[in-house]
C-alpha positions as CSV (number, residue, x, y, z in Angstrom):
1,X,113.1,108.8,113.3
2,X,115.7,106.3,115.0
3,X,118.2,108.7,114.7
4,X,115.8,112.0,115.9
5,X,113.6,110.7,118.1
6,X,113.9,107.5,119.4
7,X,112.5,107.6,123.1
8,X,109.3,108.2,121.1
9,X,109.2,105.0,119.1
10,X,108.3,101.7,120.1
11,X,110.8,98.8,120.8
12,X,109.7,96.9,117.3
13,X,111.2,99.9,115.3
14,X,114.4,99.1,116.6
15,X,114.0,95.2,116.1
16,X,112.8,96.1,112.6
17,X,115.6,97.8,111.7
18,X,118.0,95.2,113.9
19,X,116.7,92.4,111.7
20,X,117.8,94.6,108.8
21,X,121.2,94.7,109.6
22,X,121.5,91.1,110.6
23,X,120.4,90.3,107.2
24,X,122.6,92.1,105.0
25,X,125.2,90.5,107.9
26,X,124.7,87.0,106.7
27,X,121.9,87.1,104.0
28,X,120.0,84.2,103.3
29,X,121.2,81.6,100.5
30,X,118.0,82.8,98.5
31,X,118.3,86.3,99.5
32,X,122.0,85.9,98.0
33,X,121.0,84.7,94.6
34,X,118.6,87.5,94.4
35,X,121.2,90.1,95.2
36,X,123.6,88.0,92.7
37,X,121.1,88.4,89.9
38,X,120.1,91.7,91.0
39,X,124.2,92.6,90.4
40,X,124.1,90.8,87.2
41,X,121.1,92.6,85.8
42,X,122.1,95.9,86.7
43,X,125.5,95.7,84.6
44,X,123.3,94.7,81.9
45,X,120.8,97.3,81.9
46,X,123.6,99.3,82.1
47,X,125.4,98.0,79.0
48,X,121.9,97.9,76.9
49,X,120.3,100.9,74.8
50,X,116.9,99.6,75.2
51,X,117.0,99.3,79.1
52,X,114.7,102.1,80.8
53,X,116.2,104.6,83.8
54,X,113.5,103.8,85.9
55,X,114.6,99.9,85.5
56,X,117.8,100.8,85.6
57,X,117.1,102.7,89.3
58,X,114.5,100.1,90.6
59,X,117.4,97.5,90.4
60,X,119.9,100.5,92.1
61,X,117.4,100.9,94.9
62,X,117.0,97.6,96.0
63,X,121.0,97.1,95.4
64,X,121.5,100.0,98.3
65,X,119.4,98.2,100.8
66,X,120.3,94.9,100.2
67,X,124.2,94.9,99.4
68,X,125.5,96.2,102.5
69,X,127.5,93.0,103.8
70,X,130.1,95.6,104.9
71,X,129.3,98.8,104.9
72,X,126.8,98.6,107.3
73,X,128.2,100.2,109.8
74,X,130.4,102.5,107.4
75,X,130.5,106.2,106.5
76,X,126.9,107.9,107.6
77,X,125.4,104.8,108.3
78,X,123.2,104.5,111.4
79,X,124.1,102.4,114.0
80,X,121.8,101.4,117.5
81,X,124.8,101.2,119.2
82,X,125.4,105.1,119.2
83,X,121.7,106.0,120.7
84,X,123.3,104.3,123.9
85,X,125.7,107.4,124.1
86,X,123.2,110.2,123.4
87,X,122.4,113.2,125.1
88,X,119.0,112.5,126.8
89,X,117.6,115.8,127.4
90,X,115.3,117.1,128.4
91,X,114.8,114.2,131.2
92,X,110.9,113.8,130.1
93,X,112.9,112.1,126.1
94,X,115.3,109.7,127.9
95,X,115.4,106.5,126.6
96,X,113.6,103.9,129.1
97,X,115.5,101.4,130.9
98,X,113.9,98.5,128.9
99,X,115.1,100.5,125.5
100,X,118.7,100.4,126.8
101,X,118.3,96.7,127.9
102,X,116.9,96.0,124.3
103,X,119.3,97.8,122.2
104,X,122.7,96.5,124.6
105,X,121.0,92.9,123.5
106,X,120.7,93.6,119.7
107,X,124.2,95.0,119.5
108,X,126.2,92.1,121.5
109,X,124.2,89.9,118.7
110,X,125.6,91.9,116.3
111,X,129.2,91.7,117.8
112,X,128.7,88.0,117.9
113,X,127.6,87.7,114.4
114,X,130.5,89.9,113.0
115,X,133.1,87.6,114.9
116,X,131.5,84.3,113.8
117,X,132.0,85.6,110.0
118,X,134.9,87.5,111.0
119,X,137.0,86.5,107.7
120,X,134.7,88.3,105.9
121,X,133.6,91.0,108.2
122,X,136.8,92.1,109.8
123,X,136.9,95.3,107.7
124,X,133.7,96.4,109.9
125,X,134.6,95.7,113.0
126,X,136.1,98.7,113.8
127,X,133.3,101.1,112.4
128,X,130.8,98.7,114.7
129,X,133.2,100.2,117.6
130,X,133.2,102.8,117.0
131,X,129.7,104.5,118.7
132,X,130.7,102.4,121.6
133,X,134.0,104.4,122.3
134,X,133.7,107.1,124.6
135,X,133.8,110.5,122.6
136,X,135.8,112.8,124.8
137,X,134.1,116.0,123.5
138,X,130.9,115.9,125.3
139,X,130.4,115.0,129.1
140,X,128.6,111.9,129.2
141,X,131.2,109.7,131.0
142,X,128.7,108.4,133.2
143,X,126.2,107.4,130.7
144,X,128.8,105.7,128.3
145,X,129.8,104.1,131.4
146,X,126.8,102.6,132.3
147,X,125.3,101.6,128.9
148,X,128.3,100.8,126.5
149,X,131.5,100.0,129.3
150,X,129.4,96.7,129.6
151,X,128.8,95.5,126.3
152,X,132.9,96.2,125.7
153,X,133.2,93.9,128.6
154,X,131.6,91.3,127.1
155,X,132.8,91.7,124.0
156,X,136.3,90.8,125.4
157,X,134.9,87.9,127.3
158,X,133.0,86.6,124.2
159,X,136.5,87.1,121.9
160,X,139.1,85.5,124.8
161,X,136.4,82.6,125.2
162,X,136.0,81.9,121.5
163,X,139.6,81.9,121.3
164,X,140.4,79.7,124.4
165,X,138.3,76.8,122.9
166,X,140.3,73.7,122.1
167,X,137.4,73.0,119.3
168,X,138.4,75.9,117.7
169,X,141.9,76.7,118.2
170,X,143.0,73.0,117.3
171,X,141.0,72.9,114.4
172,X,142.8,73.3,110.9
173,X,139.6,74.1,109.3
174,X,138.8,76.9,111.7
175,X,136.1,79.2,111.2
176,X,137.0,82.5,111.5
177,X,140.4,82.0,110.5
178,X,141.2,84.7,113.3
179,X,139.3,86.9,115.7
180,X,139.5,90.6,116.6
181,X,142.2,91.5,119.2
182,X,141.0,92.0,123.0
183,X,143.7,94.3,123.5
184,X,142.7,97.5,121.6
185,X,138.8,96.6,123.5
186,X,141.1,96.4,126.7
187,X,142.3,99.7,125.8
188,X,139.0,101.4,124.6
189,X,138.2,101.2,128.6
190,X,140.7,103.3,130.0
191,X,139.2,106.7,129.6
192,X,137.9,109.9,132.0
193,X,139.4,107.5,134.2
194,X,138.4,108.9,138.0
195,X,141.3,110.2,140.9
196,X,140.2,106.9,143.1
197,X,140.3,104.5,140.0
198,X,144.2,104.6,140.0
199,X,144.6,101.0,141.7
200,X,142.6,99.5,139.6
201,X,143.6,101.0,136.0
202,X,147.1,100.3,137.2
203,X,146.3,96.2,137.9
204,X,144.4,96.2,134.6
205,X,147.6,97.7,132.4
206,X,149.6,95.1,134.6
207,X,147.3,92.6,133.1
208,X,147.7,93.8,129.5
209,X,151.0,94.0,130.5
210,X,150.9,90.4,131.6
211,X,149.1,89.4,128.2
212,X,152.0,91.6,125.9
213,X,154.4,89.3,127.4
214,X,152.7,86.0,127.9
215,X,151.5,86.0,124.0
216,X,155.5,86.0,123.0
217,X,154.8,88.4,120.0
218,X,156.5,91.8,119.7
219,X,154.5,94.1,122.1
220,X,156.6,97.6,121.8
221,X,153.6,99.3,119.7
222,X,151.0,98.1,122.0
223,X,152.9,99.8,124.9
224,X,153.0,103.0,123.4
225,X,149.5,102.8,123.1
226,X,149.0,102.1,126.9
227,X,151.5,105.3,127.4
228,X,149.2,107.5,125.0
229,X,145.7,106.2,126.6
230,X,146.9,107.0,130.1
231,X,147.9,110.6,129.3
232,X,144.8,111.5,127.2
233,X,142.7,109.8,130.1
234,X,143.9,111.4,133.6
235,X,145.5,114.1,134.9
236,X,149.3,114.5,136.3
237,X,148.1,113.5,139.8
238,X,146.7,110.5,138.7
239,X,149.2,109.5,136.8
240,X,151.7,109.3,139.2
241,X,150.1,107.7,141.4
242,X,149.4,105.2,138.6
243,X,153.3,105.1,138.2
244,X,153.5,104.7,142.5
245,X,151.1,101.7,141.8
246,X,153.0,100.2,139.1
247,X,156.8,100.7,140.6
248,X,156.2,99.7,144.1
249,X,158.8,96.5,144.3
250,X,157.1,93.6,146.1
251,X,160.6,92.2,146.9
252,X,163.5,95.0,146.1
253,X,166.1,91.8,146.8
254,X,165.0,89.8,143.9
255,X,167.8,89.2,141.7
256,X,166.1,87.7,139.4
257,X,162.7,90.3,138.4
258,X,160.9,89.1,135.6
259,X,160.1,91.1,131.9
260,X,156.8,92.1,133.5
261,X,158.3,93.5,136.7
262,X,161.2,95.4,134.3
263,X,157.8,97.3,132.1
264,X,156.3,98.0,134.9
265,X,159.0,100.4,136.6
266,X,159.9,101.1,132.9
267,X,156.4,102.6,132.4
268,X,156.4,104.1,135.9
269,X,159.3,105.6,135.6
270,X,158.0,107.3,132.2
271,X,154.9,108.5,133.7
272,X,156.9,110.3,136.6
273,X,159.3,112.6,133.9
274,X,156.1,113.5,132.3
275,X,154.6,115.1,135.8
276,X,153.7,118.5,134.5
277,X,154.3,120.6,138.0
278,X,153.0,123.7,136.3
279,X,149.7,122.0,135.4
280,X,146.7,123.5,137.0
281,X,146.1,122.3,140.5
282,X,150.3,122.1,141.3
283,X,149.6,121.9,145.3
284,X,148.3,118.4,144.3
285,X,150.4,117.6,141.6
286,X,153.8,117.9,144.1
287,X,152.1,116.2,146.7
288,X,151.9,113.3,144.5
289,X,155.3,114.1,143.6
290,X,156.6,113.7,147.3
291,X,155.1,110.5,147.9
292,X,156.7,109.1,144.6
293,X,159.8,109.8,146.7
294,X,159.5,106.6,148.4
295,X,159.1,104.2,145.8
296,X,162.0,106.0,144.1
297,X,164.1,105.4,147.5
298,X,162.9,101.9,147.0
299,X,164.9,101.8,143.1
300,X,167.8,103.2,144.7
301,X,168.3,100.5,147.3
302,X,167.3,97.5,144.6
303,X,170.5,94.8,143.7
304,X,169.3,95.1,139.9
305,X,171.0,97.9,138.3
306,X,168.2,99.2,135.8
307,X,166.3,100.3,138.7
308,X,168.8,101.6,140.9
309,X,169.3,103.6,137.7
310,X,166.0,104.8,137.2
311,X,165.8,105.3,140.8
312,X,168.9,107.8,140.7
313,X,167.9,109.6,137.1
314,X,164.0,110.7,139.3
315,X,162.4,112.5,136.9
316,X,165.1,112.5,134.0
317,X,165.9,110.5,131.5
318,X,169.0,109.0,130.4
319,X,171.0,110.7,127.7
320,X,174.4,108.7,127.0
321,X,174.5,106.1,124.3
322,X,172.4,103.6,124.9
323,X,169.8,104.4,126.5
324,X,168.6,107.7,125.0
325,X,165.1,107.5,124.5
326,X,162.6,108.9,121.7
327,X,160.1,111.7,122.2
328,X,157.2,110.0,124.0
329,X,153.6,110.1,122.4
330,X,152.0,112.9,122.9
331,X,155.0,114.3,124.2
332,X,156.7,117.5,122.4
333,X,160.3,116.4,123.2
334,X,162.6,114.2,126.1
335,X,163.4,115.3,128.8
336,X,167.3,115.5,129.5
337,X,169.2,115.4,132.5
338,X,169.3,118.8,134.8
339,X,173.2,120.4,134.1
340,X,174.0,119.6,137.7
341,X,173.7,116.4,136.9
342,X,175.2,116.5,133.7
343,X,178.4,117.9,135.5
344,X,178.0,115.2,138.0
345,X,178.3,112.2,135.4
346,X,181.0,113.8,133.3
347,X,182.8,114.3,136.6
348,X,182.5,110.6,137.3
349,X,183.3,109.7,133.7
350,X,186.5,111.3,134.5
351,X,187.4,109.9,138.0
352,X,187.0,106.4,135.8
């Protein structure tokens, strides 16, 4: 009935079965001994030629409901986090706003339980996620936006808090030992991502940027992620002008840019060779295209050589050794220098 027809139920069902989870979360130190002598009995009625089957499946029964620890939120189990992303039709079976309220409550709880007993649980975090990602096959942007962008949110603020807290981070004894990531929760939000939202997915992947390279740990797998999200998210026109947000150079005199300001025309730069000008809609797409010009102009006329590079390759990529580059995510192959230009270098190779 949760699963079929929950506008019809009332809002202790859901609490009911909330409670449930929580326990087999973090059972009860009597509840725990129960389930340990439950365990124990079980392999001996197993082992025993006198032990009944209806024994043996009264101590199986209770077994399945009450040794879940983690996979509650595994393979076919039902979660109250993915009613928050279901198709409400007709409009008379949606689920009332005090319903949504309820269940965006119960499921920060459990978000906050699984990270306080993370050690144990981390191998369910990412089944917990996963009703709360948006699932790109149906068109219900609007409603994931509105009932399960918010809860990600404040997952991410609960995670960064928890981890920013001298009590914890200075303690030896720490409990978790560790916390889930922020970055793939970071990532989950960049998706069906709307023409005038370019500004501000382009300052958030400067912030993740800013994180990458702040945190001082290898980041080259998390930026290929970033690359992947923003093509399965948007569209060739909003992708570059994502990459005309990222590239514009603030000062193109600086002669000393930082590592954040060297990704950012890096990942600019990709986005632009991956314009597809025979996508659907390629008025828009070259429009775009034509008002990349300008930051490109603005490459060409930097003092730091890796942009006055890029600046000059436009929408190639570099192919002598060196600075080849792999085929991109979700990309079929690199794409090489026109023959012109080909000519041009080897022409130049040869003055030299």
């Amino acid at each position: 009935m949760l699963r079929r027809i929950p506008e019809l139920l009332p809002e202790e069902y859901f609490m009911e079965w909330h409670n449930y989870v929580k326990t087999n979360l973090v059972p009860t130190a009597h509840l725990s001994a129960a389930i340990y002598r439950m365990a124990d009995n079980l392999d001996s009625e197993s082992a025993s030629d006198f032990t009944t089957s209806q024994e043996t499946n009264a101590s199986s029964h209770w077994m399945r409901f009450l040794n879940q620890r983690t996979d509650i939120f595994g393979f076919r189990a039902f979660s109250l986090a993915s009613l928050l992303q279901r198709p409400h039709e007709p409009s008379s079976l949606c689920l009332s706003d005090s319903l949504i309220t309820l269940l965006q409550k119960v499921v920060l709880e459990q978000a906050q339980i699984l990270m306080q007993e993370f050690d144990e649980l981390h191998r369910s975090w990412e089944d917990f996620l996963a009703p709360l990602r948006f699932d790109t096959w149906h068109d219900l942007y609007e409603t994931w936006k509105r009932n399960c962008a918010p809860i990600l949110d404040t997952i991410i603020v609960c995670v960064e808090s928890y981890r920013n807290d001298p009590k914890w981070r200075d303690d030896p004894g720490r409990k978790p030992s560790f916390l889930p990531p922020s970055f793939d929760l970071r990532l989950a939000l960049f998706t069906s991502i709307e023409k005038e939202e370019h500004a501000r997915i382009a300052k958030e992947v400067l912030g993740l940027l800013e994180n990458l390279t702040a945190s001082g740990r290898p980041y080259h797998r998390e930026l290929d992620q970033i690359k992947s999200r923003i093509l399965k998210s948007v569209g060739t026109v909003v992708q570059v002008q994502i990459a005309c947000s990222l590239g514009e150079l603030r000062d193109s005199n600086n002669a000393e840019p930082s590592m954040i300001d060297f990704l950012r025309v890096d990942l600019a730069h990709w986005l632009l060779r991956r314009a597809d000008k025979r996508s659907e809609g390629s008025t828009a797409v070259l429009d775009a295209l034509e008002k990349s010009e300008l930051m490109l102009s603005g490459w060409r006329k930097s003092k730091i050589e890796e942009f006055r590079m890029r600046g000059a390759l436009r929408y190639n990529s570099a192919t002598w050794a060196g600075l080849s580059e792999p085929s991109s995510p979700g990309s079929s192959a690199t794409i090489w220098l026109s023959s012109s230009e080909e000519s041009s270098s080897e022409s130049s190779v040869a003055r030299l």
